[in-house]
N, C-alpha and C positions, 0 to 999 in steps of 0.2 A: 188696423182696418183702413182700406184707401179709401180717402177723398177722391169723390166724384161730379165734377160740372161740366156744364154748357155755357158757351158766351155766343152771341151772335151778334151782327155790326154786318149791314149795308148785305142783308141774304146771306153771307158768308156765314158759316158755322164751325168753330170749334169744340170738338165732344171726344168722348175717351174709345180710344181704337179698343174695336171688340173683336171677337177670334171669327166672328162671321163676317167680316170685314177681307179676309185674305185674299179673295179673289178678284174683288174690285180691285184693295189696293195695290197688285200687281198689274192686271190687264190694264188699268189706267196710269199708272207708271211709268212699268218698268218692262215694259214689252215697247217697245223700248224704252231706257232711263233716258232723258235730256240730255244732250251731250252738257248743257252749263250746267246744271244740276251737279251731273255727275264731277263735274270738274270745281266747283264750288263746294262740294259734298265731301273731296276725295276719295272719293270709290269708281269701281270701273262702271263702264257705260250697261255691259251684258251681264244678265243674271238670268240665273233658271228660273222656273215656279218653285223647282221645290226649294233652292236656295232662299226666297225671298217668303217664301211660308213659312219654311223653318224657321227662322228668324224673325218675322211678324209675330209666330204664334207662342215663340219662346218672351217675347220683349212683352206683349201682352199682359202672362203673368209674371213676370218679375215685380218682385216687393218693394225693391230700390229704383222705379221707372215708373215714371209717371207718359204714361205714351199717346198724344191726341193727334187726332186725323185733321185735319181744314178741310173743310167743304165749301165749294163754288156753291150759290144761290140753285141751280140744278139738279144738284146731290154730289155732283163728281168728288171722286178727293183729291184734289191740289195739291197739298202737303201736308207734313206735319209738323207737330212742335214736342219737343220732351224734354224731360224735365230729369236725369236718372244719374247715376255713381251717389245716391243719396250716401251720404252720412250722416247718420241720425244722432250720435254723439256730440262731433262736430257743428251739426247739423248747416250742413255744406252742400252743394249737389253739383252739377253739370248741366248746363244745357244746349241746346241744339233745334235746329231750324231746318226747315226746306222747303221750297215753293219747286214743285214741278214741272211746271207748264209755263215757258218764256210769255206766256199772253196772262198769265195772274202776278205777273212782276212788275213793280212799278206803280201798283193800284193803293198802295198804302196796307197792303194784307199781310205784309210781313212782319210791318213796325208794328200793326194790331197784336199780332199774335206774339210779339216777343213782349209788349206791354201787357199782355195777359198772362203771359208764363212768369214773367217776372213778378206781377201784382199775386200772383198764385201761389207763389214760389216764400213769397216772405208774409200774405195773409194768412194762407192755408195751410201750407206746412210749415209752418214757422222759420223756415232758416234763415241763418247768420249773414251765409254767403252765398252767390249764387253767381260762377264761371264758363267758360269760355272759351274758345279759340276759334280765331278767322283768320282764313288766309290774305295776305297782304294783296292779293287781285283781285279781292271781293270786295272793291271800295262803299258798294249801294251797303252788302249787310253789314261791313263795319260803321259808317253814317248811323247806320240805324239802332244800332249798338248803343252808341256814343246818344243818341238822342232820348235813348230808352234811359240813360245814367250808369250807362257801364262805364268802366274806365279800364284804358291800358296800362297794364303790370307788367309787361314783357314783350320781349319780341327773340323770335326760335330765329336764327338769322339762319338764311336757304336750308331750311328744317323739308320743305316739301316740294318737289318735283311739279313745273305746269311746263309741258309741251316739251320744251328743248334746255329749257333753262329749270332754273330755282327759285322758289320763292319764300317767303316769312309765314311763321305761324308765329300770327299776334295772342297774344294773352291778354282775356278783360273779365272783368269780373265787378259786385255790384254786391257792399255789403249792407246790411239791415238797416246801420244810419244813412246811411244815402240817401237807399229806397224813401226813409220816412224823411226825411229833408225834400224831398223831389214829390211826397205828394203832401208837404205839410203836415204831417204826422207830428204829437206829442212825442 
């Protein structure tokens, strides 16, 4: 059975994407995606509705996805944050970030939400480990990484395509003791 919360910090809200959620979080997206979004994101800029429903309402219920929307103080949705490739064995996962709107970037709403997926990530679901990747030109969300207690394990050398050239996919990741070193934990 999933674990379900809210965090809130300074009107911002993070809570779990629900299926009646779908049309917001396109019309305020992805009509159009951010061109940096989408270039920090590595996805293309154009998506349909039905592309981006379908895929909302599929990540929704998945078992192994933990999928939360950000909310600006107004209701809009900003971004999201998730938590998913669970392995419950392992007890490992993935995660991932996005701020959508270049005017919610820079406000501290990113480092929030990755210290809350992270705090979630090894309170709530117990895992070991909890990984990564950023691209080498996303210096603000790798800082933010690095500040959260992730650390780099690798680097994909011109693994990913920006404009004309190549660029790095960095590997970071952030396991149990860390976490409990970095908030004083037993």
């Amino acid at each position: 059975m999933k674990i379900y919360r809210t965090w809130e910090k300074d009107g911002y809200r993070i809570r779990p994407a629900q299926a009646e959620d779908v049309e917001d979080y396109f019309s305020q997206n992805y009509d159009p995606l951010d061109k940096e979004a989408a270039r920090c994101t590595g996805c293309k800029e154009t998506f349909t509705r039905e592309e981006v429903a379908a895929f909302f309402l599929k990540a929704v219920q998945e078992e192994d996805r933990y999928f939360f929307l950000i909310l600006a103080p107004d209701g809009r949705i900003v971004g999201e944050s998730v938590i998913n490739e669970i392995d419950w064995d392992l007890r490992r996962a993935n995660f991932r970030i996005a701020l959508y709107h270049s005017t919610e970037r820079g406000k501290g709403i990113g480092g929030w939400a990755i210290e809350t997926a992270r705090d979630f990530a090894f309170e709530e679901l117990r895992l070991h480990r909890l990984e990564l990747d950023v691209f080498s030109f996303n210096t603000r969300a790798e800082r933010a990484y690095l500040k959260a207690g992730f650390r780099r394990e690798g680097v994909l050398r011109d693994a990913v395509m920006d404009g004309d050239g190549y660029a790095d996919d960095i590997l970071m990741a952030i396991l149990e003791e860390e976490w409990k070193a970095l908030k004083a934990l037993p």
